[in-house]
N, C-alpha and C positions, 0 to 999 in steps of 0.2 A: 723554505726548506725543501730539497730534492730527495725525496724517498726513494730506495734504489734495495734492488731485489736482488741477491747477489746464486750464482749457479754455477760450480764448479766440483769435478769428482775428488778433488785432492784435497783432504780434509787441512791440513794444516795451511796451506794455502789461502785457504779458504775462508779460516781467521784471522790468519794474518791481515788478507785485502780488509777485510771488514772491519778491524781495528785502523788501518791506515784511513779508508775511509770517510770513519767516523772523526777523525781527526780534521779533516778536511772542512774549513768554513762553509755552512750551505749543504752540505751532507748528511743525510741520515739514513744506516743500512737497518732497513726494517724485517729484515733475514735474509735465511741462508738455505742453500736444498742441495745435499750432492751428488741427484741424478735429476733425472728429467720428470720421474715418475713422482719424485716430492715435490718436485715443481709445481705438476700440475695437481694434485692432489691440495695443495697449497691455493693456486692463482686463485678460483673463485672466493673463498674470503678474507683475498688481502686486496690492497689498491696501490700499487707501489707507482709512483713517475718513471719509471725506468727499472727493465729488466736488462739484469748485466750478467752475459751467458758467456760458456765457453762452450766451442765449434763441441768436440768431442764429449761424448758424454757413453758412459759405460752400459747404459741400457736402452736408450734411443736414437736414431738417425737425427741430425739436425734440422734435415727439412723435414721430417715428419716432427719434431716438435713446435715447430713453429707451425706447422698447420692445426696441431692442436692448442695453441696457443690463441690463433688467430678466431678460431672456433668461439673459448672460451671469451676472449676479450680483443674482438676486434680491432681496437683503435689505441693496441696499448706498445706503448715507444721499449722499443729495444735494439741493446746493442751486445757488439759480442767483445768482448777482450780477450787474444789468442796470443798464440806465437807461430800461428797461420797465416804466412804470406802470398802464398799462391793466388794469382786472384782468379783462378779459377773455382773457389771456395766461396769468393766475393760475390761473384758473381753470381752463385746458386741461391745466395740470402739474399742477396739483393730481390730477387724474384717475389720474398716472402714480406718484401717492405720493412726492411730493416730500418733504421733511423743511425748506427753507430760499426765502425770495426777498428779497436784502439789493438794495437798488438802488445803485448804485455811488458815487454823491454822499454817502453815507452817511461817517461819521468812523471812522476805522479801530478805536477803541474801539468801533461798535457791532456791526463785523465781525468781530471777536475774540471779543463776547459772543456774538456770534447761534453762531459754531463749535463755542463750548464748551458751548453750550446745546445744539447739535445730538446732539455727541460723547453727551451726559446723556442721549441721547435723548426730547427733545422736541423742538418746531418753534420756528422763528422767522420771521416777516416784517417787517420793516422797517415800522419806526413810524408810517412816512407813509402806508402803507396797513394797512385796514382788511379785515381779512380776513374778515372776516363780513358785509359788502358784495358777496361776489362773486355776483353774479345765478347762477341754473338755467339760462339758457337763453341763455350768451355774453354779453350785452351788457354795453356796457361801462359801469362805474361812474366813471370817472376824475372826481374833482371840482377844477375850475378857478376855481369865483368866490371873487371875494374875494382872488385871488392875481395878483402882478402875472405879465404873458407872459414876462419876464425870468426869472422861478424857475421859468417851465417849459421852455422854449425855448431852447437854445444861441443866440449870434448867427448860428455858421455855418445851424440848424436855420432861423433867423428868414428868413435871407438866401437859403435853397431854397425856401422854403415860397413867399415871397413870387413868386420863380422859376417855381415849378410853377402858381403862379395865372396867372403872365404867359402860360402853355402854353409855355414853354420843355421840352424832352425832355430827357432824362439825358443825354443825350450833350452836347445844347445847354448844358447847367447846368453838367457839367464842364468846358467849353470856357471858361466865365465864370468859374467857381471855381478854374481848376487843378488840378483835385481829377481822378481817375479815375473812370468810368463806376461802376466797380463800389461805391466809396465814395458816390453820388451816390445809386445804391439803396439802398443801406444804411441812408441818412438820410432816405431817403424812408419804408420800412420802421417806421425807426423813429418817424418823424413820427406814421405810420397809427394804430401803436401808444398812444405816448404820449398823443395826443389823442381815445382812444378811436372813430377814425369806422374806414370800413367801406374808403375807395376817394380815388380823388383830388378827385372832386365834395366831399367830406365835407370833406377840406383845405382848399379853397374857402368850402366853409358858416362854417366857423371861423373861417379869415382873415378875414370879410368880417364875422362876429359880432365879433368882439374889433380890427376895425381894423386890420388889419395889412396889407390893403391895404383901398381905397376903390371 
């Protein structure tokens, strides 16, 4: 049995994966944390096979969790499940001895595999990247042509992005979306991310390369 520690801010999500999980032959989620700070507050008396995190989390940096992770339990295997493709992301965990990076789009057969292969001890990344792409020196590799902006870009992502060109503020954007302040960063975040730029200019570069506005 693979004992698996699950870390994510989005509650509902959260038990969702955990029920799907436990479904899973060879799976058991022995909990749940959704920040970093129950995390660790948590690691010293549990023993899980696998910590399964995601990159963003509301009240800590990712590299500084994973150095306090490392602190705590040196030798302890983890992976992250994102919707973080940039591998300049990849690459910053990789630093911290990661064992996993499944992006979350992924079909729950190949999140099963990648566990059990961790459990075996070896690594897994997710098929769609390319792990021997990851630049020395940060930059990011994400490759987009030839792909339509649909398979990269949520509509909600579509529908901020376009926002953030108009210079609408996060405040302004959740006032338009409905959505909360804090989810409006989040998606901006992840925007930065997935499309490998640097800042909100870079969003702009993009938008304005692939049409999304004019």
């Amino acid at each position: 049995m693979i004992n698996v520690f699950l870390t994510d801010d989005h509650e509902m999500y959260l038990e969702g994966l955990a029920l799907l999980l436990d479904k899973q032959p060879g799976i058991k989620v022995v909990g749940t944390a959704l920040s970093g700070a129950s995390l660790l507050k948590e690691l010293p008396s549990i023993d899980p096979d696998i910590l399964l995190l995601d990159v963003f989390l509301p009240d800590i940096k990712e590299d500084e969790l994973l150095k306090k992770i490392r602190e705590i339990k040196p030798d302890q295997k983890i992976a992250y499940l994102t919707l973080l493709r940039g591998t300049r992301y990849i690459h910053k965990l990789i630093k911290h001895n990661i064992q996993g990076y499944i992006l979350k789009n992924s079909p729950i057969a190949e999140l099963h595999e990648a566990l059990v292969k961790i459990h075996n001890g070896e690594t897994y990344f997710s098929k769609e990247i390319n792990i021997a792409d990851v630049p020395e020196d940060f930059r990011s590799t994400i490759t987009i042509n030839g792909k339509n902006i649909k398979d990269i870009l949520s509509k909600r992502e579509q529908e901020i992005l376009k926002l953030i060109c108009l210079e609408y503020s996060n405040a302004e954007i959740a006032e338009q979306l409905f959505l909360s302040v804090s989810t409006v960063e989040t998606h901006r975040k992840n925007l930065i991310a997935k499309l490998g730029v640097n800042n909100t200019v870079g969003l702009v570069k993009f938008a304005l390369k692939h049409k999304i506005i004019e």
